[in-house]
N, CA, C and O atoms as a CHARMM CRD file, in Angstrom:
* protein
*
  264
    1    1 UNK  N     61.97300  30.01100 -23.58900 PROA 1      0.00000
    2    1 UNK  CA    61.22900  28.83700 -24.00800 PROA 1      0.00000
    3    1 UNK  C     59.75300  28.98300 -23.63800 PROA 1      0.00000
    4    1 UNK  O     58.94300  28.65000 -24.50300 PROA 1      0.00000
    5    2 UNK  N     59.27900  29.45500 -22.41700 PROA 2      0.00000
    6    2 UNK  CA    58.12300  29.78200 -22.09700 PROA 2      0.00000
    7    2 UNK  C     57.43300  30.85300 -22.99700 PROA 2      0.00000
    8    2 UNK  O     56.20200  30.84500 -22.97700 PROA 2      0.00000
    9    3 UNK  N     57.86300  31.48500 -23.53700 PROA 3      0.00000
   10    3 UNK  CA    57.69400  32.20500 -24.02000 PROA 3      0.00000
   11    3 UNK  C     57.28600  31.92800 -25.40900 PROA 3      0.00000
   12    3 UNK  O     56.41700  32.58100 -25.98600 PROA 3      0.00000
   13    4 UNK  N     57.97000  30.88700 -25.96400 PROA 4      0.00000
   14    4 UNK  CA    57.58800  30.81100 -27.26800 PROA 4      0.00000
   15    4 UNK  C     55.96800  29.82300 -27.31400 PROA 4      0.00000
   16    4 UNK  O     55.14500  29.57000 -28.19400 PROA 4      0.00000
   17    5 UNK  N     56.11300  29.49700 -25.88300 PROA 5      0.00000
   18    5 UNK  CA    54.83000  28.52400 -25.40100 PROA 5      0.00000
   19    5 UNK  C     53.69500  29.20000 -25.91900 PROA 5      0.00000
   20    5 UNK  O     52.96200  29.07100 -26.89900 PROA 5      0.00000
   21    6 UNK  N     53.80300  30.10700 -24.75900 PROA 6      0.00000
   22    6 UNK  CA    52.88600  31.58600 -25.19300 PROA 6      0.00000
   23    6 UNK  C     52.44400  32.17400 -26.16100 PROA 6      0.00000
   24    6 UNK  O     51.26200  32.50800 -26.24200 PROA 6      0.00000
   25    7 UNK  N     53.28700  32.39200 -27.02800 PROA 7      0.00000
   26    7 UNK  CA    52.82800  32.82800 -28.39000 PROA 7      0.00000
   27    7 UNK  C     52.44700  31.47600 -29.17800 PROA 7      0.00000
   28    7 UNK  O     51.70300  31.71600 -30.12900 PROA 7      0.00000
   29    8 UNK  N     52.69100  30.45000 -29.06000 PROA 8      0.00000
   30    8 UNK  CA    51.70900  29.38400 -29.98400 PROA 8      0.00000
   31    8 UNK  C     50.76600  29.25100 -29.36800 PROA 8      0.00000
   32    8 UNK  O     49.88500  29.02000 -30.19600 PROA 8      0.00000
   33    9 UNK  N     50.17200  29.24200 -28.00100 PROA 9      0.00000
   34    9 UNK  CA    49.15300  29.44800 -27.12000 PROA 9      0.00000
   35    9 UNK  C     47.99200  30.13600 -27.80800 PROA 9      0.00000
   36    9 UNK  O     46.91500  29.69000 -28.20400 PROA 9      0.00000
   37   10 UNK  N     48.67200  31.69600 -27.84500 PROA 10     0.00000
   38   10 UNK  CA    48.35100  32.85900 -28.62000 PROA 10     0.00000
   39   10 UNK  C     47.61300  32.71100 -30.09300 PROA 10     0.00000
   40   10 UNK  O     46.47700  33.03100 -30.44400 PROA 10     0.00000
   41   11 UNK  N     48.79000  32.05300 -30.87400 PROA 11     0.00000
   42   11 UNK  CA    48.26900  31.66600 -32.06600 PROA 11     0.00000
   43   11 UNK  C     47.15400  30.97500 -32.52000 PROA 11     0.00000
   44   11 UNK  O     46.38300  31.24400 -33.44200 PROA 11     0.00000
   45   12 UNK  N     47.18400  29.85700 -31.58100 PROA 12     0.00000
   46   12 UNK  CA    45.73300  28.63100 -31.58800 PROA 12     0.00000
   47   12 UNK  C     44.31300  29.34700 -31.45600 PROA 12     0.00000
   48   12 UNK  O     43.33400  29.07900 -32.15200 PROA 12     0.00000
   49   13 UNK  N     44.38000  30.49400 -30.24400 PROA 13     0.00000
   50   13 UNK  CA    43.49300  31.13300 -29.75100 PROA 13     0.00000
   51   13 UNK  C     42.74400  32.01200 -31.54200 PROA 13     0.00000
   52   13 UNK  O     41.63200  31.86700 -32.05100 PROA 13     0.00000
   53   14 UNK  N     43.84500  32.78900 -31.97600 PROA 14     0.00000
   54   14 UNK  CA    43.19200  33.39800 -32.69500 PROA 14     0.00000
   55   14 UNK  C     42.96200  32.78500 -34.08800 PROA 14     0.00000
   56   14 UNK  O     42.33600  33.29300 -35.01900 PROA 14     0.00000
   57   15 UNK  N     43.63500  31.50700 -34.05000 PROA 15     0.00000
   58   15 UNK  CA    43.12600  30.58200 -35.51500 PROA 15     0.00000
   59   15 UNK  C     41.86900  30.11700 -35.55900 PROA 15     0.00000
   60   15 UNK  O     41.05300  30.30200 -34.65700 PROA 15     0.00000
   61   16 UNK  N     41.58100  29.30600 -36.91600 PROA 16     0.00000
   62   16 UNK  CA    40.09000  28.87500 -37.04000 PROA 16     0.00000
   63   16 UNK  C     39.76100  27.92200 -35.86100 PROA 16     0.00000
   64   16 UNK  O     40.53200  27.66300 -34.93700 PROA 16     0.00000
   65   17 UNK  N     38.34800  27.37600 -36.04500 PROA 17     0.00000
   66   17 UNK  CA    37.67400  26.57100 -34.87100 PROA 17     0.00000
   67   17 UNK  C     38.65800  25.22400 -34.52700 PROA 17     0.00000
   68   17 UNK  O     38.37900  24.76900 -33.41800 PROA 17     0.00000
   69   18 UNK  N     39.47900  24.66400 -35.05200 PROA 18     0.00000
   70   18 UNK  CA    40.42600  23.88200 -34.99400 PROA 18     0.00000
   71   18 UNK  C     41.39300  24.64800 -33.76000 PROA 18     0.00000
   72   18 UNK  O     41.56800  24.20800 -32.62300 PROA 18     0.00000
   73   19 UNK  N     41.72400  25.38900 -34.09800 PROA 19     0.00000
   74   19 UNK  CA    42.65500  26.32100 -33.24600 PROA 19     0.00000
   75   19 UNK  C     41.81300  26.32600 -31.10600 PROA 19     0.00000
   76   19 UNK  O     42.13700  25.78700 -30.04800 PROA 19     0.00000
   77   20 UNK  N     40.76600  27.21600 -31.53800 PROA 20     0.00000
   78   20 UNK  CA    39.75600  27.09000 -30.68400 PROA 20     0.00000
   79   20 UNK  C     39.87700  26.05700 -29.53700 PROA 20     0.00000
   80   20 UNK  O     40.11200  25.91500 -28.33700 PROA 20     0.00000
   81   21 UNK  N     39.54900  25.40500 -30.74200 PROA 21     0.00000
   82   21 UNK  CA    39.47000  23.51800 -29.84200 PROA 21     0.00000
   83   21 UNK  C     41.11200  23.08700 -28.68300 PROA 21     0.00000
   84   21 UNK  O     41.40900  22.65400 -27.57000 PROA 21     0.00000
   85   22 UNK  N     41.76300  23.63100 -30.04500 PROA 22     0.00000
   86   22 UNK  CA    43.60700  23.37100 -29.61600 PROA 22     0.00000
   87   22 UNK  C     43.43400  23.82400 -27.72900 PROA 22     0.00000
   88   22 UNK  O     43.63100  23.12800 -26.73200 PROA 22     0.00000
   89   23 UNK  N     43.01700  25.18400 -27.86500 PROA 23     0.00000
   90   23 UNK  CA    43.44900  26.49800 -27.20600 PROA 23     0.00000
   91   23 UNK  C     42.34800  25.76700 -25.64500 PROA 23     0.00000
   92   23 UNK  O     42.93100  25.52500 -24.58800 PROA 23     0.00000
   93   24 UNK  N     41.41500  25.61600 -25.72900 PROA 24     0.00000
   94   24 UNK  CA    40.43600  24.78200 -24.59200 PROA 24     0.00000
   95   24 UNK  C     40.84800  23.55500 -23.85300 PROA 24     0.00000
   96   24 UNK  O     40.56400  23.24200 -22.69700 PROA 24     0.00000
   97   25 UNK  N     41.76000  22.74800 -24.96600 PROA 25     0.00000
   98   25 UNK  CA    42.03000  21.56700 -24.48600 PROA 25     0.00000
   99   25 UNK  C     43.29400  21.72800 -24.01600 PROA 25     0.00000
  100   25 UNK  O     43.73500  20.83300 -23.29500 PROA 25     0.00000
  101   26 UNK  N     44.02600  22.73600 -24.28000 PROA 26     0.00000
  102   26 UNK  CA    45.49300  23.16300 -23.44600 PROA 26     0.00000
  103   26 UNK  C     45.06800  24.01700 -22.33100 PROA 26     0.00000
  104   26 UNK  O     45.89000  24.74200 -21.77100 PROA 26     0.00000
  105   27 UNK  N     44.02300  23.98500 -22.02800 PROA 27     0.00000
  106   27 UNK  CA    43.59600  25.28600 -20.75500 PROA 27     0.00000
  107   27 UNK  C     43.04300  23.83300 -19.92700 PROA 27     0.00000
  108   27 UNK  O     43.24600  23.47000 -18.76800 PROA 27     0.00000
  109   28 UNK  N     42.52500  23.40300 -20.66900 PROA 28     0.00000
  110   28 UNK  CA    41.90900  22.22800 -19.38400 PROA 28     0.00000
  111   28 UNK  C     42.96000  21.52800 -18.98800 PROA 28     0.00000
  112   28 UNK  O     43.09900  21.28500 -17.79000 PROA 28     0.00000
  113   29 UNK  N     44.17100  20.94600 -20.23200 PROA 29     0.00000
  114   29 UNK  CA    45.12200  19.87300 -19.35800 PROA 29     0.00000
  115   29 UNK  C     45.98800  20.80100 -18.36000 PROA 29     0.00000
  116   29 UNK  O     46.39800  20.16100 -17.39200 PROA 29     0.00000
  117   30 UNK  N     46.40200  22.31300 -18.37400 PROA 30     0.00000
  118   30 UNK  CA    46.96500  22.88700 -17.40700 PROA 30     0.00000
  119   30 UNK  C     46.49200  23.28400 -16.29700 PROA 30     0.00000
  120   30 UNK  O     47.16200  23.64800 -15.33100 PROA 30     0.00000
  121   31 UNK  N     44.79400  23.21400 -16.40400 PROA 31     0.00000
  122   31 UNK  CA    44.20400  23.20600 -14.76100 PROA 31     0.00000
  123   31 UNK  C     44.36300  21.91400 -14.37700 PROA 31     0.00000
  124   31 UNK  O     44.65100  21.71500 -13.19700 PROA 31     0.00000
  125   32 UNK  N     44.21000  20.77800 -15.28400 PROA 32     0.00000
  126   32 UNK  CA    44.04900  19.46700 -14.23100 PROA 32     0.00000
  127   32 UNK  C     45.28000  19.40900 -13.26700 PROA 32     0.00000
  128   32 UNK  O     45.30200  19.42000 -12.03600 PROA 32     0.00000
  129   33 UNK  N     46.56900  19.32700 -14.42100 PROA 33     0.00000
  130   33 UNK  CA    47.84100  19.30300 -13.96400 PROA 33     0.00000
  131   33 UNK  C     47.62900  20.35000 -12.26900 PROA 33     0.00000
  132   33 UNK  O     47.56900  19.86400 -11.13900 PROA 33     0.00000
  133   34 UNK  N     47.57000  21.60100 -12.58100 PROA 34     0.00000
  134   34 UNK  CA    47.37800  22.08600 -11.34000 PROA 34     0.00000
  135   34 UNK  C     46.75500  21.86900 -10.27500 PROA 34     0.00000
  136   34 UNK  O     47.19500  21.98000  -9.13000 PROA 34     0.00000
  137   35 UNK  N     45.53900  21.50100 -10.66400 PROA 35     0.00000
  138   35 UNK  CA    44.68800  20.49100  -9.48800 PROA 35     0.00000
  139   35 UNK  C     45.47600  19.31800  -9.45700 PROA 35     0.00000
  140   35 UNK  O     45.74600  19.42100  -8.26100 PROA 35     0.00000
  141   36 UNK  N     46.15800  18.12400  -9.85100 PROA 36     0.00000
  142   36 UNK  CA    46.25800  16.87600  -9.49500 PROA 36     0.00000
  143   36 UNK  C     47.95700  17.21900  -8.81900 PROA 36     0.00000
  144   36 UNK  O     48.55600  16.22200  -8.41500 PROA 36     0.00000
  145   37 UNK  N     48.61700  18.45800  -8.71900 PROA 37     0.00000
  146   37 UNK  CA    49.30700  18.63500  -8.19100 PROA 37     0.00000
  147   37 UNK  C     49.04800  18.97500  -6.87800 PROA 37     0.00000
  148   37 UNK  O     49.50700  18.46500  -5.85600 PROA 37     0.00000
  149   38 UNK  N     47.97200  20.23200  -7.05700 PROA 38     0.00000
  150   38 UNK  CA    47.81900  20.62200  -5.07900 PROA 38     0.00000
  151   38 UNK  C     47.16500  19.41100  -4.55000 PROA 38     0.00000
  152   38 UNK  O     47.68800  19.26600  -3.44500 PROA 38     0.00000
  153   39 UNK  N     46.02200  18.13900  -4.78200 PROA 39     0.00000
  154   39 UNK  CA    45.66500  17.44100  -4.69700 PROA 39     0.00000
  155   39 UNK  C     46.67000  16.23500  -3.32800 PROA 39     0.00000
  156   39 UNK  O     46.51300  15.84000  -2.17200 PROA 39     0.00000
  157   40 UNK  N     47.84300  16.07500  -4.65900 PROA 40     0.00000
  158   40 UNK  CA    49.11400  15.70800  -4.22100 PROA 40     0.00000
  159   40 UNK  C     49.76000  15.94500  -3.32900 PROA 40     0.00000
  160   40 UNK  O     50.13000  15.18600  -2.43300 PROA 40     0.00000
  161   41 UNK  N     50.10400  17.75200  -3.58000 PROA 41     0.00000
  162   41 UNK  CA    50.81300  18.03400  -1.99200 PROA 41     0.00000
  163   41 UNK  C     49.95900  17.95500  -1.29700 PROA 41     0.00000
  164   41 UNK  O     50.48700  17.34700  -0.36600 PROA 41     0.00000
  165   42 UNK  N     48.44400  18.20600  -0.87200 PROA 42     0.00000
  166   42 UNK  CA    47.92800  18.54500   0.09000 PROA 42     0.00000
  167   42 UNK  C     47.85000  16.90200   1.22900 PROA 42     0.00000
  168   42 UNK  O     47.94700  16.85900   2.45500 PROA 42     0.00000
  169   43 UNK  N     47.63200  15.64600   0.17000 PROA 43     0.00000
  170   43 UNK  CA    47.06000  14.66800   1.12900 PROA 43     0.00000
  171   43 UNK  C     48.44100  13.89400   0.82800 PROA 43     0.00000
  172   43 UNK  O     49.01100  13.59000   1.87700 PROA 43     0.00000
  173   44 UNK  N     49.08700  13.51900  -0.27700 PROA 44     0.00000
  174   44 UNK  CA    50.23100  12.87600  -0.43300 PROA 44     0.00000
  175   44 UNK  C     51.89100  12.85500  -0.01300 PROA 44     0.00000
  176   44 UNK  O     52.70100  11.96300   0.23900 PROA 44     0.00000
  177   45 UNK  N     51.92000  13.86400  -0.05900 PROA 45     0.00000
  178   45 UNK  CA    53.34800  14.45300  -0.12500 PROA 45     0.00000
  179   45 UNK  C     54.26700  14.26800   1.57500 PROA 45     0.00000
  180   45 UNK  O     55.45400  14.45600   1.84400 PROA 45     0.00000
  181   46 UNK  N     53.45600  13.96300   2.18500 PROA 46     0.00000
  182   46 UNK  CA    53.73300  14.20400   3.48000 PROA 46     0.00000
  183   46 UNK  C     53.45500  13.02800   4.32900 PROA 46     0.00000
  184   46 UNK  O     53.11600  13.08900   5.51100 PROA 46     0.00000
  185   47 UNK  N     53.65400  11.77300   3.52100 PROA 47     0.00000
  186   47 UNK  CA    53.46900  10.13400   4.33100 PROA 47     0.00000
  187   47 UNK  C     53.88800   9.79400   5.73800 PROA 47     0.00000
  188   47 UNK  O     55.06800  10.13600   5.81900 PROA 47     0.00000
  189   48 UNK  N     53.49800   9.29800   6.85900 PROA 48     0.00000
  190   48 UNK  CA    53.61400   9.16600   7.96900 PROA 48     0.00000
  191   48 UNK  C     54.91500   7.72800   7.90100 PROA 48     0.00000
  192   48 UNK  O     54.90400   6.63100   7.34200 PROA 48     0.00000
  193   49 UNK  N     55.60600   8.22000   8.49600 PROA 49     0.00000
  194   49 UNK  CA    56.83400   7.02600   8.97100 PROA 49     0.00000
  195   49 UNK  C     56.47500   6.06100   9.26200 PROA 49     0.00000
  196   49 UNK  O     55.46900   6.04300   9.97000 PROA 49     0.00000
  197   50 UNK  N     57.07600   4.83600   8.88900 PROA 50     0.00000
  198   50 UNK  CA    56.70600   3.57800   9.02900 PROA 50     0.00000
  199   50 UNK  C     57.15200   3.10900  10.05700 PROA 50     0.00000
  200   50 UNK  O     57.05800   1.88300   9.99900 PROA 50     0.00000
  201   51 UNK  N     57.68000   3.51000  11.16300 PROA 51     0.00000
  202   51 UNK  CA    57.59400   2.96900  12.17400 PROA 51     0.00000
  203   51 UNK  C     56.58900   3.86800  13.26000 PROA 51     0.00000
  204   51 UNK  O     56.43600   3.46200  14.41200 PROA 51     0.00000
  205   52 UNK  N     56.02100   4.94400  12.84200 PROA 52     0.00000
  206   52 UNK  CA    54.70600   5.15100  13.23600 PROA 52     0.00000
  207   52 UNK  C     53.49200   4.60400  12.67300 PROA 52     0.00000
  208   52 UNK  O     52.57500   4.43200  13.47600 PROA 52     0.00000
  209   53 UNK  N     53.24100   4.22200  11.18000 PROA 53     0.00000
  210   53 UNK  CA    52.07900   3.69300  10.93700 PROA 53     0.00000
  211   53 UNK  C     51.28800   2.56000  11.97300 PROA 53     0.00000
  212   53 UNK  O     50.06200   2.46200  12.00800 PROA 53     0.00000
  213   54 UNK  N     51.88800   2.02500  12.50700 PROA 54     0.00000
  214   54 UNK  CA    51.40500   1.08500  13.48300 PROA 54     0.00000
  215   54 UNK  C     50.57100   1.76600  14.63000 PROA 54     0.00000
  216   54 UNK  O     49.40900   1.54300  14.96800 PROA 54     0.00000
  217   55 UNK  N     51.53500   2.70600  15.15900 PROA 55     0.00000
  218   55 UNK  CA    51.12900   3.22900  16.51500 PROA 55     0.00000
  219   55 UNK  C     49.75700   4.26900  15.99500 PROA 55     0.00000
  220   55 UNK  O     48.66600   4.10800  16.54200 PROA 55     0.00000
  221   56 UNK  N     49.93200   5.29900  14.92900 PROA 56     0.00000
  222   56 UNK  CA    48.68600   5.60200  14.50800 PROA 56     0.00000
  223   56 UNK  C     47.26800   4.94300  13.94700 PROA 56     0.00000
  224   56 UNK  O     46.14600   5.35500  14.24000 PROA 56     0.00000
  225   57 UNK  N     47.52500   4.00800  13.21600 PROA 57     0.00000
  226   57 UNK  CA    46.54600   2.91800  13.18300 PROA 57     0.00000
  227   57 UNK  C     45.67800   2.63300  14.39300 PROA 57     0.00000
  228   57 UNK  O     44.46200   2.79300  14.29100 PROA 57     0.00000
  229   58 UNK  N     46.07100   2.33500  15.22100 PROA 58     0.00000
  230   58 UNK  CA    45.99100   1.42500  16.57400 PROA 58     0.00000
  231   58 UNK  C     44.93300   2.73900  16.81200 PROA 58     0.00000
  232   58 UNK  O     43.71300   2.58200  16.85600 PROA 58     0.00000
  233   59 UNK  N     45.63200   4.12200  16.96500 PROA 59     0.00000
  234   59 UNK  CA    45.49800   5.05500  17.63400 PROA 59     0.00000
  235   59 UNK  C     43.89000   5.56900  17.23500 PROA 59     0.00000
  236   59 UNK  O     42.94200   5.81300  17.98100 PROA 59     0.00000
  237   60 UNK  N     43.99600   5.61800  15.88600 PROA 60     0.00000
  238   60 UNK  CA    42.14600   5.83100  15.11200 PROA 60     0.00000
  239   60 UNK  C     41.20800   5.52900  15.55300 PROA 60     0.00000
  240   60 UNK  O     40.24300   6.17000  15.96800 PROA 60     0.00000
  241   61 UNK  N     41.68400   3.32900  15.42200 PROA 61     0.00000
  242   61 UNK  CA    40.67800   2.16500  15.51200 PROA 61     0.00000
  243   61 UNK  C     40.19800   2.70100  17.28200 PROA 61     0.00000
  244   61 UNK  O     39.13300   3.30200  17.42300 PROA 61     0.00000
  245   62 UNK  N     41.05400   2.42100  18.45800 PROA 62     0.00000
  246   62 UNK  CA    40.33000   2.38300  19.51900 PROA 62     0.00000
  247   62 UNK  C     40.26300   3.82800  20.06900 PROA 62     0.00000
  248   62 UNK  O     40.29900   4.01500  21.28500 PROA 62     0.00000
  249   63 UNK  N     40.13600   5.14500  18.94300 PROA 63     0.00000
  250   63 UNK  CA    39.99800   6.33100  19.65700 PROA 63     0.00000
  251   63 UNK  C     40.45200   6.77000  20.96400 PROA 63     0.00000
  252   63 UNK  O     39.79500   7.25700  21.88400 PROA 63     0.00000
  253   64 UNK  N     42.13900   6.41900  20.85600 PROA 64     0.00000
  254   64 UNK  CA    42.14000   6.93300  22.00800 PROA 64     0.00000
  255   64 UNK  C     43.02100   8.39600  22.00100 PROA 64     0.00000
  256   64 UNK  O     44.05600   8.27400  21.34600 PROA 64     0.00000
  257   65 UNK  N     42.88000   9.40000  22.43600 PROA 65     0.00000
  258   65 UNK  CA    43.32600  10.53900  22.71800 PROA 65     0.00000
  259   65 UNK  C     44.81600  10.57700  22.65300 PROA 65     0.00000
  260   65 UNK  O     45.39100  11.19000  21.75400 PROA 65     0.00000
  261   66 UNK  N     45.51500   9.86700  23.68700 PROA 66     0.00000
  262   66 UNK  CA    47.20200   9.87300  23.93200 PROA 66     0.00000
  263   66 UNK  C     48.25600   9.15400  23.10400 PROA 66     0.00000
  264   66 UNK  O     49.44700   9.25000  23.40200 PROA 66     0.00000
């Protein structure tokens, strides 16, 4: 299936300026996707427990170390 991705990929690339256009705007939505994914794992993916949110909160506001 990927594969057949590829070759219409392929195809757009070497068709007229229509094609072109196709072939740019499928390269940009597969970087965003990739960026709004690492984006994701990097700050999202990994939410602090809710029965810690409290104690970290606290912990920010009056800077304390322990």
């Amino acid at each position: 299936m990927t594969s057949s991705y590829i070759n219409h990929i392929k195809r757009l690339r070497s068709d007229s300026k229509n094609g072109r256009l196709a072939f740019e705007i499928t390269v940009i939505l597969i970087i965003k996707v990739i960026l709004l994914w690492t984006i994701w794992t990097l700050f999202f993916s990994h939410p602090v427990a809710k029965d810690s949110r409290q104690a970290a909160v606290t912990k920010i506001i009056l800077n304390k170390t322990q």
